[in-house]
N, CA, C and O of each residue as an XYZ file, in Angstrom:
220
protein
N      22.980    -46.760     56.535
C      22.034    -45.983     57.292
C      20.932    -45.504     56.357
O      21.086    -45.029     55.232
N      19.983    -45.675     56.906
C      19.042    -44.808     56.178
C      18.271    -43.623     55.897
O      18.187    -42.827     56.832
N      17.686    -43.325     54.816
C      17.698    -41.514     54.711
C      16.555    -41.442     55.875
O      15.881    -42.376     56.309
N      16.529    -40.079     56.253
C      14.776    -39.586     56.849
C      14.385    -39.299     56.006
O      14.920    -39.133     54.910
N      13.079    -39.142     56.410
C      12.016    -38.513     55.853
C      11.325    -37.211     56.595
O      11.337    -37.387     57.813
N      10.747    -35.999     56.227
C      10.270    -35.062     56.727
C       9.099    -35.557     57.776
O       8.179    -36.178     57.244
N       9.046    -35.427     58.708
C       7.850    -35.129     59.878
C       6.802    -34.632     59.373
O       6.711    -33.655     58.630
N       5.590    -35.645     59.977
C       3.989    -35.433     59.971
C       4.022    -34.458     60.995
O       5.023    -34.125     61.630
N       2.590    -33.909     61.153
C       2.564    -32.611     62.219
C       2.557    -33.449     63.141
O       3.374    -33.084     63.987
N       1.857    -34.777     63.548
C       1.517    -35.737     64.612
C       3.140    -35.705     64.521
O       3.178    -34.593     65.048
N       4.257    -35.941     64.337
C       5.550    -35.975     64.798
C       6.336    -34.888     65.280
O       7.190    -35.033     66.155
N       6.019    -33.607     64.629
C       6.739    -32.591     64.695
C       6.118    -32.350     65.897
O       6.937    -31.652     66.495
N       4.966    -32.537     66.761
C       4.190    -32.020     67.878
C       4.667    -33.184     69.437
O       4.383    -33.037     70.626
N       5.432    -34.229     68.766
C       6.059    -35.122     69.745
C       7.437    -34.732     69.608
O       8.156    -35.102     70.536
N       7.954    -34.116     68.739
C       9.287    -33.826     68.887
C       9.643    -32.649     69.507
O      10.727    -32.377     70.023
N       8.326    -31.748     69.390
C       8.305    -30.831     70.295
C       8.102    -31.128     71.899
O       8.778    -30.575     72.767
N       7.075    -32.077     72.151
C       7.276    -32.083     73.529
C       8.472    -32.735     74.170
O       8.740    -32.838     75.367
N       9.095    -33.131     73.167
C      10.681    -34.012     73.407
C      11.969    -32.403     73.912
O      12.972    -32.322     74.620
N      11.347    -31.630     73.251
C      12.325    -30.451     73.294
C      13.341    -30.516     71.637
O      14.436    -29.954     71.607
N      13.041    -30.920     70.948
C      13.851    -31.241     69.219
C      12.762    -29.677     69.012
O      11.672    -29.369     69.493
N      13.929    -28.819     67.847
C      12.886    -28.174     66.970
C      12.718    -29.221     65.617
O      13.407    -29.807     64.782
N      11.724    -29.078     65.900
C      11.076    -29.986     64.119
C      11.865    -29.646     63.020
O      12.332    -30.469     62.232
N      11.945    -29.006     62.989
C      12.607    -28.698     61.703
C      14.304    -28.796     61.178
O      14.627    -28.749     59.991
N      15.228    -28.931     62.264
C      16.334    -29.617     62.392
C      16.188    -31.170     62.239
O      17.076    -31.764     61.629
N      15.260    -31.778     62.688
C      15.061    -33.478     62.849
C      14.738    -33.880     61.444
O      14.628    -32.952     60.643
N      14.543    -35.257     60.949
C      14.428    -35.953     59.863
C      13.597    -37.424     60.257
O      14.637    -38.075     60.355
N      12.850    -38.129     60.466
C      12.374    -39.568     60.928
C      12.734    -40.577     59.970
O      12.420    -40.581     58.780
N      13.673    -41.754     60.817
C      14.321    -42.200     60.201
C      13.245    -43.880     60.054
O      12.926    -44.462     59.018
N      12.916    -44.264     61.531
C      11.908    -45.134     61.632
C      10.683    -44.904     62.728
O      10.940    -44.329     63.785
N       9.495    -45.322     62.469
C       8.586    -44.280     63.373
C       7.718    -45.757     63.441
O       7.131    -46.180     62.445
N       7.717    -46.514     64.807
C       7.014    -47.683     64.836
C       5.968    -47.159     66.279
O       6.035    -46.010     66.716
N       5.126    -48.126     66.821
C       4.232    -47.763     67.687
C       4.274    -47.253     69.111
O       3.479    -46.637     69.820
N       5.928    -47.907     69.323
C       6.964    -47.375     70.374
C       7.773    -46.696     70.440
O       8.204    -46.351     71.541
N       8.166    -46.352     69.564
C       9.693    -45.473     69.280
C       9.400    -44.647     68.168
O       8.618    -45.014     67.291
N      10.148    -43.238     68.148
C      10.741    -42.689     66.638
C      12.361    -42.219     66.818
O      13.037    -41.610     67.647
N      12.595    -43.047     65.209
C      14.186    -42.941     65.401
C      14.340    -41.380     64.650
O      13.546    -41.125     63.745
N      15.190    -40.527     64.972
C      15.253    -39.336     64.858
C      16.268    -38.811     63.625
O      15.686    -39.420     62.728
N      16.891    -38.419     63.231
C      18.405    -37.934     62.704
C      18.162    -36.561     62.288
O      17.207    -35.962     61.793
N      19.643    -36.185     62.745
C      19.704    -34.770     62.519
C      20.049    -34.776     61.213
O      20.515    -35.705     60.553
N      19.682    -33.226     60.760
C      19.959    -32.464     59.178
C      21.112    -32.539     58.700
O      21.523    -33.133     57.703
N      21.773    -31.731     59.667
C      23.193    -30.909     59.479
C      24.088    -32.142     59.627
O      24.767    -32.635     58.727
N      23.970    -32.668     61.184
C      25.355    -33.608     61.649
C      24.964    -35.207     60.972
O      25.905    -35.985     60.810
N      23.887    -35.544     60.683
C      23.327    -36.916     60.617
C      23.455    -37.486     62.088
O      23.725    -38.687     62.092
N      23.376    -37.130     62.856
C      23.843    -38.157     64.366
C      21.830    -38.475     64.752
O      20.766    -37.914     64.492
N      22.256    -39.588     65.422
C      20.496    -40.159     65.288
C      20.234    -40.176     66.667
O      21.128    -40.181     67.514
N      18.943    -40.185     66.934
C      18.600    -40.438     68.401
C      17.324    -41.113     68.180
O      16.600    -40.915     67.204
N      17.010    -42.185     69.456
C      16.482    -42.706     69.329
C      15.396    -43.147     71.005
O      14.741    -44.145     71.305
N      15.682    -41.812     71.748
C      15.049    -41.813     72.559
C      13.165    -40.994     72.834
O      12.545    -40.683     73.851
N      12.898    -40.934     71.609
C      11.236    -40.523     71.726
C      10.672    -42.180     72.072
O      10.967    -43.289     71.627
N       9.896    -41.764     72.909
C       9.020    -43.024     73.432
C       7.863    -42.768     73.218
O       7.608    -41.629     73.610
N       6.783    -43.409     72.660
C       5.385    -42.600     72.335
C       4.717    -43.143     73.431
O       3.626    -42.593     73.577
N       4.955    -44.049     74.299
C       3.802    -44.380     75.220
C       3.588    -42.953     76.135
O       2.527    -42.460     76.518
N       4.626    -42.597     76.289
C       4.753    -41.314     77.810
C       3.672    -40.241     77.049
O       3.604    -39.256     77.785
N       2.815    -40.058     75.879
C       2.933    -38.934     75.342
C       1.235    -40.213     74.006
O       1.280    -40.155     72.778
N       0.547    -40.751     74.472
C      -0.684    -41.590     74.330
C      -2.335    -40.638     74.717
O      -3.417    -41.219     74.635
């Protein structure tokens, strides 16, 4: 698996409208459709941000 990386504000402001606080999350892969997510604490990943809904 791979590490995250800390959130751009352009991410932390989609993870907010996702309902994630930014600052628990980590971005694991961030392509033109998707950002893959992982948590801090648990590592468990999500991978349901969709960027089209949110263009």
């Amino acid at each position: 698996m791979k590490h995250g990386k800390n959130p751009t504000l352009r991410q932390k402001k989609l993870m907010q409208a996702y309902g994630h606080n930014s600052e628990d999350w980590l971005v694991v892969k961030d392509t033109p459709e998707i950002m893959v997510i992982q948590d801090r604490h648990t590592e468990k990943t999500i991978i349901d941000i969709r960027k089209e809904l949110y263009k």
